[in-house]
C-alpha positions in Angstrom: 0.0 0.0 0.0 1.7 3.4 -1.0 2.4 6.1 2.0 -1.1 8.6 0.5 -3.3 5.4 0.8 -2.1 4.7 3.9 -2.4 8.4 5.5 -5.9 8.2 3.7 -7.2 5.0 5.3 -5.9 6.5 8.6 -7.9 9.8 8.2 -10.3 7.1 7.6 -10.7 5.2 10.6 -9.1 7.2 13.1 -10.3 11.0 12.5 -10.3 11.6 16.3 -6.0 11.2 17.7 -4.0 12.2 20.4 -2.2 15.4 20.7 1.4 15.0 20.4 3.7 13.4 22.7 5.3 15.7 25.4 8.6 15.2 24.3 7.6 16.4 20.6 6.6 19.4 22.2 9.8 19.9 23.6 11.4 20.2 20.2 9.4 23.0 19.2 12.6 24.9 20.9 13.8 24.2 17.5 11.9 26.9 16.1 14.7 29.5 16.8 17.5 27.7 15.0 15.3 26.4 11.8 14.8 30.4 11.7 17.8 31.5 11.3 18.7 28.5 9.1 15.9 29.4 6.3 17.6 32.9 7.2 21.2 31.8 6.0 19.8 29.5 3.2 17.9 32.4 1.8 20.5 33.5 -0.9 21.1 29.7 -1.7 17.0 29.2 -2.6 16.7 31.7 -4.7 18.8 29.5 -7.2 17.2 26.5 -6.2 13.6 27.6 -6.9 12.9 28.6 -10.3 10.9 32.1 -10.4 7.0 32.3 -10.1 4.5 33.6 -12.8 3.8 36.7 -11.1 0.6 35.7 -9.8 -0.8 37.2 -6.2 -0.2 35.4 -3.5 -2.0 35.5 0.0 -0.5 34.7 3.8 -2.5 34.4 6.6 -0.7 33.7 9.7 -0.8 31.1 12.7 -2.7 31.7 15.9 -0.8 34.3 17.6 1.1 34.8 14.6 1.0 38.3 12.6 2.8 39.7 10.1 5.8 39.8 10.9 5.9 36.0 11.0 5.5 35.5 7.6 8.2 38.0 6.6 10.8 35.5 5.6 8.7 33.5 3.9 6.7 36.7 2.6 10.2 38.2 1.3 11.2 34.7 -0.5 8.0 34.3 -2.5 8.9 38.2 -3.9 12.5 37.3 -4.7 11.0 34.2 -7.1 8.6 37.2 -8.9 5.3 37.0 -7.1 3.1 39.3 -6.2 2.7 38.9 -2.1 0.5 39.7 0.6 -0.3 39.6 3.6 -3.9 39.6 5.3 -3.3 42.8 7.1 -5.4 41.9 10.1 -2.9 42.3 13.1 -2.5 39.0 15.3 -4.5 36.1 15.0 -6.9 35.7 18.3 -8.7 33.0 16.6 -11.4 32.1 13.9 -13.4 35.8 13.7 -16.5 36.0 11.4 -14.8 39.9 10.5 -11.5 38.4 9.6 -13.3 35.9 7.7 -15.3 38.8 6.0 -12.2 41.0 5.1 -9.8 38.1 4.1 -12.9 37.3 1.4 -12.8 41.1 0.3 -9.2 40.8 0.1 -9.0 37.7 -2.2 -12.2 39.3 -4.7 -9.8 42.7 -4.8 -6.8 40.6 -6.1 -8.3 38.9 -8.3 -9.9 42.1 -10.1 -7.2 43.9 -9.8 -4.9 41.5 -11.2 -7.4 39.5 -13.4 -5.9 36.4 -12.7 -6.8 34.0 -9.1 -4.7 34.1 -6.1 -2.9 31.1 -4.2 -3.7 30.9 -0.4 -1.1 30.2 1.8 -2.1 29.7 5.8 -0.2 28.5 8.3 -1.7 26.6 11.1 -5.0 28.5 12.2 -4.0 30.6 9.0 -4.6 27.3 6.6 -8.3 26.7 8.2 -9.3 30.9 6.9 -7.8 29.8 3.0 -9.6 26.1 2.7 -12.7 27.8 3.9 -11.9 31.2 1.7 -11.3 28.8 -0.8 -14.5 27.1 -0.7 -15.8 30.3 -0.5 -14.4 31.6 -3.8 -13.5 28.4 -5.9 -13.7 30.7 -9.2 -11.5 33.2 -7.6 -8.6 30.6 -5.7 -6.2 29.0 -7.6 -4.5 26.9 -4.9 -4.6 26.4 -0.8 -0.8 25.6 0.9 -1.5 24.6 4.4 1.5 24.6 6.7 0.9 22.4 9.7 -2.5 22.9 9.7 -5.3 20.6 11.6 -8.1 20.1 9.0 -9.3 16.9 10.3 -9.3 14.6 13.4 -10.5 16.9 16.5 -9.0 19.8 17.3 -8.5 18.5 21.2 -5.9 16.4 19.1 -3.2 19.7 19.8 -0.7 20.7 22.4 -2.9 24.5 22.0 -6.8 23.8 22.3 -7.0 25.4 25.7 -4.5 28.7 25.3 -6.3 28.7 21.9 -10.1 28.7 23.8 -8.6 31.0 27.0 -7.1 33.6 24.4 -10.1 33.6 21.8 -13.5 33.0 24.5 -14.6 30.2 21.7 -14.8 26.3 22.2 -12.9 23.8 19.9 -15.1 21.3 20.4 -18.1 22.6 17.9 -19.1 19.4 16.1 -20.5 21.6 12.8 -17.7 23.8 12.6 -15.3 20.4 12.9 -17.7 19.4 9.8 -17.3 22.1 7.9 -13.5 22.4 8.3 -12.8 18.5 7.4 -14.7 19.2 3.7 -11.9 19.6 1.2 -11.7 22.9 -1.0 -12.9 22.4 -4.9 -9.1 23.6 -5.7 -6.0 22.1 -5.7 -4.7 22.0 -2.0 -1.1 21.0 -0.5 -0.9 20.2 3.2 2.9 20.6 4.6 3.5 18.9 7.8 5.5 16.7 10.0 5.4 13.8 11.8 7.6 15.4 14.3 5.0 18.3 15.2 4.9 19.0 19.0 1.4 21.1 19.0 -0.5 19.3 16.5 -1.0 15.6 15.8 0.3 14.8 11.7 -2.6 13.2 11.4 -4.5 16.3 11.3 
């Protein structure tokens, strides 16, 4: 059985997981180093990527995450020729009906202004607001990249649920929200992720 029928028969039978191992979320120390090592490998990228079409691109950060954590990645995208944003909202404090509502204005200004449709890129929390903007506005999406984001299983199935209901005032445990969120986007979608995760389980 190859490695994508396997993860798909265990999406399958075991949507509901454990959160990560305590030790996993240890190594999330890591974050610092693999920083500055996407930092000094910058230069070295740009020659190993080939440049982009000029299309728009959109970032929407993690929970807790603004801005200025996408900036490397932000910067990067630019240096390969495309034509990046950000969603402008500040910090992500959750999943917010008006983020939702400007994030959809956003995407429909891009693609008039540009006339052409605009790759979502979301990391954790950030990948839940482009699948559902994407299933919002197939005609308008051309792709969804999902960095370490939990689109199925439960969402008790992270290292965050409680900061992430403490910090926001909303409950994870909303069975058709969980719905909604595990229905895949009519566009092409890429989830990045690995095993190794210390807040979310891979299998989500």
């Amino acid at each position: 059985m190859s490695r994508i029928k396997r993860l798909r028969k265990s999406l399958t039978q075991f949507p509901d997981v454990d959160p990560p191992a305590p030790w996993l979320l240890a190594l999330e120390a890591r974050a610092f180093w693999e920083f500055w090592a996407g930092v000094g490998s910058f230069k070295a990228m740009q020659y190993l990527v080939p440049r982009g079409d000029g299309h728009p691109v959109l970032l929407s950060p993690g929970f807790m995450g603004d801005e200025a954590s996408l900036a490397v990645l932000k910067r990067f995208l630019e240096s390969r020729g495309y034509d990046v944003h950000t969603w402008g909202m500040g910090r992500n404090v959750g999943f917010k009906f008006r983020h939702a509502q400007a994030l959809e204005q956003k995407i429909r200004h891009l693609h008039h202004q540009s006339g052409r449709t605009v790759s979502l890129i979301g990391w954790s929390l950030g990948g839940i607001y482009a699948r559902e903007m994407a299933k919002e506005l197939p005609d308008h999406v051309r792709c969804v990249i999902t960095l370490g984001t939990p689109f199925t299983g439960h969402p008790r199935a992270t290292n965050a649920w409680r900061f992430f209901e403490l910090v926001s005032g909303q409950s994870v445990h909303d069975p058709a929200l969980i719905a909604q969120i595990r229905k895949e986007p009519p566009v092409p979608t890429t989830s990045i992720w690995s095993r190794s995760d210390g807040i979310v389980a891979w299998r989500c």
